[in-house]
N, C-alpha and C positions, 0 to 999 in steps of 0.2 A: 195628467200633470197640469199643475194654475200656472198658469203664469206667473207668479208668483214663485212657486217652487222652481221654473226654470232660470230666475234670477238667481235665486239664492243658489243654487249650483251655478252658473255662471262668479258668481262671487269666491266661492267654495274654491273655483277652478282656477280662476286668477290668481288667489292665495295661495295654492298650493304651488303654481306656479312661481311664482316673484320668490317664496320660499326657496322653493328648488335653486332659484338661480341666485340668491343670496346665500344660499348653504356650500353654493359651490366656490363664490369667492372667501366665503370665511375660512372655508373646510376644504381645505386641497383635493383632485382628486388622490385615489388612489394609487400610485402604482407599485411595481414590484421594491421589494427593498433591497440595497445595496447586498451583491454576496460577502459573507464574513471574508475577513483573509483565510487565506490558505492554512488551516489547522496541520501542525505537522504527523503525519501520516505514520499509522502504529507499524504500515512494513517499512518504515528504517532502521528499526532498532534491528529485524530481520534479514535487511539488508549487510547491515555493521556487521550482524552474527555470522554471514554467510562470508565476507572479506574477511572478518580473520579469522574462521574456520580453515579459507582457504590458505591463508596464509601462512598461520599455524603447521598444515599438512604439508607445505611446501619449505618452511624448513626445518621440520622434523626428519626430512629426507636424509640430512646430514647427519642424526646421530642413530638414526635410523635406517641404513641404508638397504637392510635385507626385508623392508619394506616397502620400499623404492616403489613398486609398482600398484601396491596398493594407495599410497599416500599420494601421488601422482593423480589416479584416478577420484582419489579424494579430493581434491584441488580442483581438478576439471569439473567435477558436478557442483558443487560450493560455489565454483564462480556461475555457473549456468544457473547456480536457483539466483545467485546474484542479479540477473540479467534479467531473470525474468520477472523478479521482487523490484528493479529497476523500472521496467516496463510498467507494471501495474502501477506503480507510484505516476511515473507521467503520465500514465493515460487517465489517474483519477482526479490529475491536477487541470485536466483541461478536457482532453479527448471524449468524444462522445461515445456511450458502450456500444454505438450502431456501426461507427467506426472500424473498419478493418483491423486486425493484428497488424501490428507494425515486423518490419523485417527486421531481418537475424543481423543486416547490415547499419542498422539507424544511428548508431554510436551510445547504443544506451550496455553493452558490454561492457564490463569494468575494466578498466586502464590498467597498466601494470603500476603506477603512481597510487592509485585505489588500492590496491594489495599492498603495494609495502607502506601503507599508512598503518596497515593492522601491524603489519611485521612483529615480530618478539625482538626483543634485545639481544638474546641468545634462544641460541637452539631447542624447541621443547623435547620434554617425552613423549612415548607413546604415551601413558599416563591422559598430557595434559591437552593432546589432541582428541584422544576419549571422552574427557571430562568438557571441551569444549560442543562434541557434538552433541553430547547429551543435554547440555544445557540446551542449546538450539532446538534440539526437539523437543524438548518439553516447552521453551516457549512457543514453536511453531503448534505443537497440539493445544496449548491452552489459549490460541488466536482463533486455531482452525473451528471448536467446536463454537464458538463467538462469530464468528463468518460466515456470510454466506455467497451462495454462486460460486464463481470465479475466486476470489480471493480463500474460501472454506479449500476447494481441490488442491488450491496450491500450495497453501499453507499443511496441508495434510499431508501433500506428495514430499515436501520439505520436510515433514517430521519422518514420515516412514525413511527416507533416503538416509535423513542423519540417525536411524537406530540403526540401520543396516551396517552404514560406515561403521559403525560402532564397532557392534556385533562381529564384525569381520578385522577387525583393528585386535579385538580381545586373541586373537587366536592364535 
């Protein structure tokens, strides 16, 4: 190398330099960009189904009452997918997947306030607690096959549950 060519790379180097360090006040660095807000979350519509599934089964007891213990038992699982379609929503709003499972205690269990927000005005049929789970499952199976991991098991344990209540409501 001439001496000569060691200048003109020294030159070369300088410029690229001064460059860099002008490119940096022009041109901000990069960093991460702001998280969108919180998109509201496909398991509420989920959630809703599962409150007044629940609710639904709970006063159908009264025109129904030689169904008492099926409709009961319907109630109870409706609020537990409730609980746990709760869960999954907080935990996607913030919670890291590495995160442990939150307790049975956390206050994420639906209120009884929560339930009589679905309530009916009057008492349903068997009918219209039938017509309610089926809807629930089908939209829980057309989320499930659209999901994956976690949210796909649940959403599908949720469809299978509400054709069973069905299924056993018909009889």
């Amino acid at each position: 190398m001439t001496i000569g060519s060691i200048g003109t790379l020294g030159v070369v180097f300088a410029t690229t330099q001064t460059g860099c360090a002008v490119s940096e006040r022009v041109i901000p660095r990069l960093t991460a960009p702001e998280p969108p807000a919180p998109e509201e979350d496909e398991l509420n519509d989920h959630l809703a189904s599962a409150l007044r599934s629940a609710a639904l089964a709970q006063a159908a007891i009264t025109m129904s009452p030689d169904q008492a213990n099926v409709l009961g038992y319907v109630r109870d699982q409706r609020l537990e997918h409730a609980t746990y379609l709760r869960r999954e929503i907080v935990r996607a709003r913030g919670r890291r997947v590495t995160d442990p499972p939150m307790t049975t205690d956390d206050g994420i269990a639906p209120t009884d306030d929560a339930v009589a927000e679905y309530a009916p005005s009057s008492p349903p049929s068997l009918q219209e607690v039938r017509t309610q789970l089926r809807e629930s499952a089908e939209m829980a199976e057309t989320y499930a096959v659209q999901a994956s991991g976690y949210r796909a098991g649940l959403l599908a344990s949720i469809c299978a549950s509400c054709h069973s209540h069905r299924v056993v409501l018909e009889r």
